[in-house]
C-alpha positions as protocol buffer text, in pm:
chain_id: "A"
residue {
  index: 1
  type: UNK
  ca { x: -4415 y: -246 z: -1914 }
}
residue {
  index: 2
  type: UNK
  ca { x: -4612 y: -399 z: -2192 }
}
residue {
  index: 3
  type: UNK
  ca { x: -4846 y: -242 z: -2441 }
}
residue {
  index: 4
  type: UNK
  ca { x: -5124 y: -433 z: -2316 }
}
residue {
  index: 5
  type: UNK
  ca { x: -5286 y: -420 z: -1974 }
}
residue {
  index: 6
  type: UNK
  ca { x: -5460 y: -734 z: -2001 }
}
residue {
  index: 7
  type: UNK
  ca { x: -5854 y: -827 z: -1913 }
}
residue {
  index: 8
  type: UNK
  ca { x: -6067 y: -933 z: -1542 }
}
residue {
  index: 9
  type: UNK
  ca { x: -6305 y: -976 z: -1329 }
}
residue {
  index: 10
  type: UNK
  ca { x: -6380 y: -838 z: -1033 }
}
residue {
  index: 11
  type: UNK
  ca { x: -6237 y: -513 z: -844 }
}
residue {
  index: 12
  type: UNK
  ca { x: -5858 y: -578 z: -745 }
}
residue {
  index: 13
  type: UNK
  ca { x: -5629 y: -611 z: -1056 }
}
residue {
  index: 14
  type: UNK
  ca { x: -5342 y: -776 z: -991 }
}
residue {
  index: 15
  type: UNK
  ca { x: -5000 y: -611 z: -875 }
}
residue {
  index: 16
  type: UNK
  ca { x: -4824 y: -653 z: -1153 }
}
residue {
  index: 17
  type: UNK
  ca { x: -5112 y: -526 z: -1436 }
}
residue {
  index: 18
  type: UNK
  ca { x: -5106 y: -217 z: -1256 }
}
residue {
  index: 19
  type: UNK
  ca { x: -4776 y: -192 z: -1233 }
}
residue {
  index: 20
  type: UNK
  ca { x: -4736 y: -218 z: -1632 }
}
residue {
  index: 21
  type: UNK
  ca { x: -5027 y: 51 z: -1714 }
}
residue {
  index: 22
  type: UNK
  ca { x: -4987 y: 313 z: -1399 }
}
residue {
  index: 23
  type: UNK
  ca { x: -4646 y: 461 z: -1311 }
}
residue {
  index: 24
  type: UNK
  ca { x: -4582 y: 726 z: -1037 }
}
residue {
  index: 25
  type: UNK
  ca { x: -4446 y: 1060 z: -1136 }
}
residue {
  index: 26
  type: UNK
  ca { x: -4154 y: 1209 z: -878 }
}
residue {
  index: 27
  type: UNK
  ca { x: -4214 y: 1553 z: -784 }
}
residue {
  index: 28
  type: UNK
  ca { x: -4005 y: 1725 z: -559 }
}
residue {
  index: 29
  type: UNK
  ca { x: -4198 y: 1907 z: -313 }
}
residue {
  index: 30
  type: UNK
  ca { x: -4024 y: 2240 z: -190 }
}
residue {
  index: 31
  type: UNK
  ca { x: -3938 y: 2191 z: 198 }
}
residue {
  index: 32
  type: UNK
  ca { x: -3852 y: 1804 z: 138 }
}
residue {
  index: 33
  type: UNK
  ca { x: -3632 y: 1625 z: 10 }
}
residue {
  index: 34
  type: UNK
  ca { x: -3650 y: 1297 z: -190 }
}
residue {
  index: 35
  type: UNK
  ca { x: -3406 y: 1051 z: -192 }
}
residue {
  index: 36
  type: UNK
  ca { x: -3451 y: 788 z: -451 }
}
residue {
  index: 37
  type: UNK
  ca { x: -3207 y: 491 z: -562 }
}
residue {
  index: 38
  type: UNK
  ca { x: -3182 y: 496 z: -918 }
}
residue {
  index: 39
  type: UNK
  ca { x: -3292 y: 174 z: -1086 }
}
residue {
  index: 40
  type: UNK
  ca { x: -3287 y: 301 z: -1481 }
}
residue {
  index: 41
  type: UNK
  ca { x: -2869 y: 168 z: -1646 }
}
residue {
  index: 42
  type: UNK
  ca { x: -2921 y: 535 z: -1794 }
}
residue {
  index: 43
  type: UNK
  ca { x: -3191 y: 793 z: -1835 }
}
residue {
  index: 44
  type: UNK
  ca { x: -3393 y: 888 z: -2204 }
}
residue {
  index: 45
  type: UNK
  ca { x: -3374 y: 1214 z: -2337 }
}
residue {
  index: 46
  type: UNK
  ca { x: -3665 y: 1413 z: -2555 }
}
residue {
  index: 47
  type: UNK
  ca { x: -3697 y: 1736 z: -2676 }
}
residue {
  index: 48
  type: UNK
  ca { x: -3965 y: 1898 z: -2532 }
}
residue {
  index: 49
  type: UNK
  ca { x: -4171 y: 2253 z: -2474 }
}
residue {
  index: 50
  type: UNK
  ca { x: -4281 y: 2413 z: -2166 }
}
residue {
  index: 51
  type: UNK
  ca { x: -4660 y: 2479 z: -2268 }
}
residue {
  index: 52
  type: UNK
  ca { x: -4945 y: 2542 z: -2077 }
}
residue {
  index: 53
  type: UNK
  ca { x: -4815 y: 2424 z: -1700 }
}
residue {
  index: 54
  type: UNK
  ca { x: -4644 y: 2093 z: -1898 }
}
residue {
  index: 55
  type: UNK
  ca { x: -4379 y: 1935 z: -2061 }
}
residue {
  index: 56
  type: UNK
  ca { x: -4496 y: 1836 z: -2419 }
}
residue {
  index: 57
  type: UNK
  ca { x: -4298 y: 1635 z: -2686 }
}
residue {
  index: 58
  type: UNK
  ca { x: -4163 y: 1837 z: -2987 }
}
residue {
  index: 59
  type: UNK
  ca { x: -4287 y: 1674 z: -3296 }
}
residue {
  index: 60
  type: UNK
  ca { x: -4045 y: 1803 z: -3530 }
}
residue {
  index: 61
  type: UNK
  ca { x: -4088 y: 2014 z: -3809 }
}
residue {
  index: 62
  type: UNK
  ca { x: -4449 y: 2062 z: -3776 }
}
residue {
  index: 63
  type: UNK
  ca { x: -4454 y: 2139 z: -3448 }
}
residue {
  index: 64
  type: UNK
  ca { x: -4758 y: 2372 z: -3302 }
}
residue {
  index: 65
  type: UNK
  ca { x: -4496 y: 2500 z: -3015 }
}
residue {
  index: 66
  type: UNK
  ca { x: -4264 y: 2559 z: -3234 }
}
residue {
  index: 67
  type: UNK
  ca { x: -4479 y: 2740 z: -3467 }
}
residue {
  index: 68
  type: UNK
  ca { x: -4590 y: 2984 z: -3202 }
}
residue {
  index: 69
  type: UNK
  ca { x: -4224 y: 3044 z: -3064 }
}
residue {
  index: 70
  type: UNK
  ca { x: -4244 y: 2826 z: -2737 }
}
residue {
  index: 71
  type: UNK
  ca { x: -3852 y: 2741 z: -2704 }
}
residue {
  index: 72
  type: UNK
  ca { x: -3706 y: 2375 z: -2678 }
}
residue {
  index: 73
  type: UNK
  ca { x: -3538 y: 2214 z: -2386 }
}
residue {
  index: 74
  type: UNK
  ca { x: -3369 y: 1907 z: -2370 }
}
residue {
  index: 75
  type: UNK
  ca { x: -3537 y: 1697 z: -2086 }
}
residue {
  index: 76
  type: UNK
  ca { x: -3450 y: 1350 z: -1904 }
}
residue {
  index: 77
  type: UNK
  ca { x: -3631 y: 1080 z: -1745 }
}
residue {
  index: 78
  type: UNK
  ca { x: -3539 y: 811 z: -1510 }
}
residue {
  index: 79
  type: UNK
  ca { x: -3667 y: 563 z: -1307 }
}
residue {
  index: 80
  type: UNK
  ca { x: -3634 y: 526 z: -944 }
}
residue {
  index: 81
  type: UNK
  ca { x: -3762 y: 361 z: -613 }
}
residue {
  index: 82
  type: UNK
  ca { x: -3755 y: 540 z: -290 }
}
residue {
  index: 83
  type: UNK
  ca { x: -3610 y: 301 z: -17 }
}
residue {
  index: 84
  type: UNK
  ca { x: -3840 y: 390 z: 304 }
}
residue {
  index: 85
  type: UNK
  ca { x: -4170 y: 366 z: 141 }
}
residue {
  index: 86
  type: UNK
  ca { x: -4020 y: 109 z: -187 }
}
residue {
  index: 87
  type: UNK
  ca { x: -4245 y: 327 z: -457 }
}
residue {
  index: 88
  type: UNK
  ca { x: -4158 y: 313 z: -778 }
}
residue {
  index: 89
  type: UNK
  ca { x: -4199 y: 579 z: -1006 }
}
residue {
  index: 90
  type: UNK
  ca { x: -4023 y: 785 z: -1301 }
}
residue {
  index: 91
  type: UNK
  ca { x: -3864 y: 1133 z: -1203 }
}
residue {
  index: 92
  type: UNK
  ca { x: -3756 y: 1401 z: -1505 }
}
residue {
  index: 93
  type: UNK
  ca { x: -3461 y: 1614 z: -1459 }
}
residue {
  index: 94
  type: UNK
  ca { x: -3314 y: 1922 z: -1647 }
}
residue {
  index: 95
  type: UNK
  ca { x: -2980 y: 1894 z: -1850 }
}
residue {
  index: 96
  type: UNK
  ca { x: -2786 y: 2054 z: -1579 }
}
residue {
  index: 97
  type: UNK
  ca { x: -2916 y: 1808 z: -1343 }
}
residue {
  index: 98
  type: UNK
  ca { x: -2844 y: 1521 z: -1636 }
}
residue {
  index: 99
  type: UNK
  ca { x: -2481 y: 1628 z: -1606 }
}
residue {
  index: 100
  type: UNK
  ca { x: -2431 y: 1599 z: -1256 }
}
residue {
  index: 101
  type: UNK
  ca { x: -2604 y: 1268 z: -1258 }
}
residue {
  index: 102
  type: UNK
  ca { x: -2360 y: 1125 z: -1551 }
}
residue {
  index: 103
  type: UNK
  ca { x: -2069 y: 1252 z: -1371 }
}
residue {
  index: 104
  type: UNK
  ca { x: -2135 y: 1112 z: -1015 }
}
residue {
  index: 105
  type: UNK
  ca { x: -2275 y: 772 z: -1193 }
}
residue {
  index: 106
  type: UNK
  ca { x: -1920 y: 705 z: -1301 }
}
residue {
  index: 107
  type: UNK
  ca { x: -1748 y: 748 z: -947 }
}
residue {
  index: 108
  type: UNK
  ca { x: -2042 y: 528 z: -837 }
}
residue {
  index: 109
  type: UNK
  ca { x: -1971 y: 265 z: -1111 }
}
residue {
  index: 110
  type: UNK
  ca { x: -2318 y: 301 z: -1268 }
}
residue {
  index: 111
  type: UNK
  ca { x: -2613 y: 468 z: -1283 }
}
residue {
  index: 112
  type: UNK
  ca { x: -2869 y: 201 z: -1137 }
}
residue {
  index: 113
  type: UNK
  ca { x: -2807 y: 165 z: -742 }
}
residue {
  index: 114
  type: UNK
  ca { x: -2683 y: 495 z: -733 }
}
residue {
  index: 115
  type: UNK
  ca { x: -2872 y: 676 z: -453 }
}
residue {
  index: 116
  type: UNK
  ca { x: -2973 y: 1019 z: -536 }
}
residue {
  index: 117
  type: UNK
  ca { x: -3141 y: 1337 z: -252 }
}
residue {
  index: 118
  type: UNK
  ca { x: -3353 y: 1552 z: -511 }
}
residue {
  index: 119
  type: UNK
  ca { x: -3421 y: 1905 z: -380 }
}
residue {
  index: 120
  type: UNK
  ca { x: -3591 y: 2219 z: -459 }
}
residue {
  index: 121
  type: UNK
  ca { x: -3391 y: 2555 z: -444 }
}
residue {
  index: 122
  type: UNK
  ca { x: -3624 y: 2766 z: -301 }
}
residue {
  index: 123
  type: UNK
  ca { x: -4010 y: 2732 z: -163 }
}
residue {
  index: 124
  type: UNK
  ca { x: -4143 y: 2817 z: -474 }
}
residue {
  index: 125
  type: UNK
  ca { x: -4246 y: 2430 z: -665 }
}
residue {
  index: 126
  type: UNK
  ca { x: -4064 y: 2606 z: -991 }
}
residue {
  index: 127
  type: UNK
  ca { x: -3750 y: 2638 z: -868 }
}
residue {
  index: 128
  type: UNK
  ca { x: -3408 y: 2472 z: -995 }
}
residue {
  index: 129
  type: UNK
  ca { x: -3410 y: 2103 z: -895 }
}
residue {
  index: 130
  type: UNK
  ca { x: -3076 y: 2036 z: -688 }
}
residue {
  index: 131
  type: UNK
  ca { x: -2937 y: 1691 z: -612 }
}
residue {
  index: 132
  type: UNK
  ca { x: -2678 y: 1558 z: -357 }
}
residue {
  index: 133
  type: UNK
  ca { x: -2498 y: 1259 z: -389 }
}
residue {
  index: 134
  type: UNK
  ca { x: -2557 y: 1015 z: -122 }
}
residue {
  index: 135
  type: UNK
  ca { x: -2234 y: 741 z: -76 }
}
residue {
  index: 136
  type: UNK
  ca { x: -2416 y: 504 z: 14 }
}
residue {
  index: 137
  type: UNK
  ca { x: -2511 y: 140 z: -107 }
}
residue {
  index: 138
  type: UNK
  ca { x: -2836 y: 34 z: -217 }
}
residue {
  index: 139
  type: UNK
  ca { x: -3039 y: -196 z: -38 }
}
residue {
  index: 140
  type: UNK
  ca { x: -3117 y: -578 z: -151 }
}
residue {
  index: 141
  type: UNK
  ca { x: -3452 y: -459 z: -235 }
}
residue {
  index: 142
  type: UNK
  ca { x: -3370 y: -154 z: -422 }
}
residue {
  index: 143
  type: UNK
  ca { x: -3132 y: -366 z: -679 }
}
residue {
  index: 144
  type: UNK
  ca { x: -3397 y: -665 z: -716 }
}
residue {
  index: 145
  type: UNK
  ca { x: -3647 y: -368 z: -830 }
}
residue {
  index: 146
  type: UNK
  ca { x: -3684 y: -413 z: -1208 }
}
residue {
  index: 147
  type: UNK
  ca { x: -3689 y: -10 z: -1371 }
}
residue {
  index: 148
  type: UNK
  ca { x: -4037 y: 61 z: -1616 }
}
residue {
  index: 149
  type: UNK
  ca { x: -3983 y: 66 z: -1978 }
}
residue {
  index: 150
  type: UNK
  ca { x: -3915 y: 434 z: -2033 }
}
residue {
  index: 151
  type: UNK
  ca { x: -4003 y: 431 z: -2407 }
}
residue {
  index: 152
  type: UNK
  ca { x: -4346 y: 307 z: -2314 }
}
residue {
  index: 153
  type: UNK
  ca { x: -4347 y: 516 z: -2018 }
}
residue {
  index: 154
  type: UNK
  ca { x: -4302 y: 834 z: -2229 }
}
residue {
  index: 155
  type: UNK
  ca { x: -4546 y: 679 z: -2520 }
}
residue {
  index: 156
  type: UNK
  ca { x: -4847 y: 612 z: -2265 }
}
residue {
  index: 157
  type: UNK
  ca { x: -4766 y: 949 z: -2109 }
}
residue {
  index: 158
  type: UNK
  ca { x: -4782 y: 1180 z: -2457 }
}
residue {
  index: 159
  type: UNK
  ca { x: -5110 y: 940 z: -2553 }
}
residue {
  index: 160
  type: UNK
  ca { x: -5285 y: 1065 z: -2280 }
}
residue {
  index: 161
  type: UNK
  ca { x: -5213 y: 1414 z: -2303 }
}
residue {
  index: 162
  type: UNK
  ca { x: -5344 y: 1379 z: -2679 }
}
């Protein structure tokens, strides 16, 4: 993704100008399960609070969450494309979840191409996130799928939420 979105006329903007200032969040909705093939070489980490329904960036000593108590949890992002429907889109993770995914990564010889079945524990959307490994190999498609910049992923998302 680049910083800039770029300037045109008219009402369709091109595929790939979209594609460098809108990225799809993964949730996973209780009931279903997602299955995603991992396109990120690795995931990025932050340190973030649970405040007001959302994950928001600590920023450091100054923080206002920290400042009012709100406790720190380490958090991980990734990108992904789900095979059937080929969106792409960035999924977060606990550290739990982070572990599993670093251990499994090495039996699959890598992170990217690894295909991944995210679940929710329960009905309720707050539950624990659980994931299966899926032995399986990724499709031509999947691996020609170039990941978003996560570091501008994670900068245009904490702009916007000011």
């Amino acid at each position: 993704m680049s910083g800039r979105c770029g300037v045109g006329e008219g009402w369709d903007v091109p595929a790939a100008v979209a594609d460098a200032c809108e990225f799809h969040w993964w949730h996973v909705v209780p009931g279903r399960a997602l299955v995603l093939c991992m396109l990120s070489k690795v995931p990025l980490w932050y340190v973030g609070h649970f405040d007001g329904g959302r994950m928001k960036v600590c920023s450091g000593p100054v923080c206002d969450c920290c400042e009012r108590g709100v406790g720190k949890q380490l958090r991980y992002v990734a990108c992904g494309v789900e095979p059937t429907s080929r969106q792409l889109g960035v999924i977060e993770f606990s550290k739990p979840v982070a572990e599993l995914l670093r251990d499994w990564s090495r039996r699959n010889g890598g992170f990217r191409g690894m295909m991944v079945e995210f679940t929710k524990a329960t009905k309720s959307k707050h539950s624990r996130m659980e994931v299966k490994y899926i032995d399986a190999v990724a499709t031509p498609f999947c691996l020609a799928v170039e990941p978003y910049d996560l570091g501008e992923v994670m900068r245009l998302t904490w702009e916007r939420l000011g």
